[in-house]
N, C-alpha and C positions, 0 to 999 in steps of 0.2 A: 767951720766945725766939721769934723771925720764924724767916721760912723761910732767910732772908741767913744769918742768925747760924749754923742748923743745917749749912747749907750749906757753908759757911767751914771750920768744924770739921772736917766730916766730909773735906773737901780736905787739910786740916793731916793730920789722920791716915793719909789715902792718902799723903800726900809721904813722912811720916814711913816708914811703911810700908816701902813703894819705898825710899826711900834707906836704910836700913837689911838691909832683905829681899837686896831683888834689884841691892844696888851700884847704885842711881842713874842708871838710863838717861837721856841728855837730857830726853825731853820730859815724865819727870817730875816735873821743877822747876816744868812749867806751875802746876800743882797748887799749890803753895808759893805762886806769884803768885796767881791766881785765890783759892786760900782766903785770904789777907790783905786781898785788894782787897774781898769780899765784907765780911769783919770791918768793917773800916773804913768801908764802906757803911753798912751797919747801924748803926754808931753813929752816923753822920751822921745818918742816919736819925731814929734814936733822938730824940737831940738837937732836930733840927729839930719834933719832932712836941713835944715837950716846953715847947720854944719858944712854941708857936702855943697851943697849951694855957696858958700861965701869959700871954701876952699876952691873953686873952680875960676 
């Protein structure tokens, strides 16, 4: 696990949190974007580096 992947989670969690906890204040939601954008980063990521690796 990268630091994206830890990263992501731990945002999914704060969302989850918040919106459950404390009724989901707007800019809570940030969270929900930022930890998915980061997920998906990382597997980009992932991917491309795997890539470069089996091309070699």
């Amino acid at each position: 696990m990268d630091l994206l992947t830890i990263s992501g989670i731990a945002m999914l969690g704060l969302w989850i949190l918040g919106t459950f906890v404390f009724e989901g204040p707007g800019f809570i939601h940030l969270f929900l974007t930022l930890g998915v954008m980061f997920l998906v980063l990382a597997a980009v990521k992932r991917a491309e580096r795997a890539r470069k690796a089996k091309g070699r």
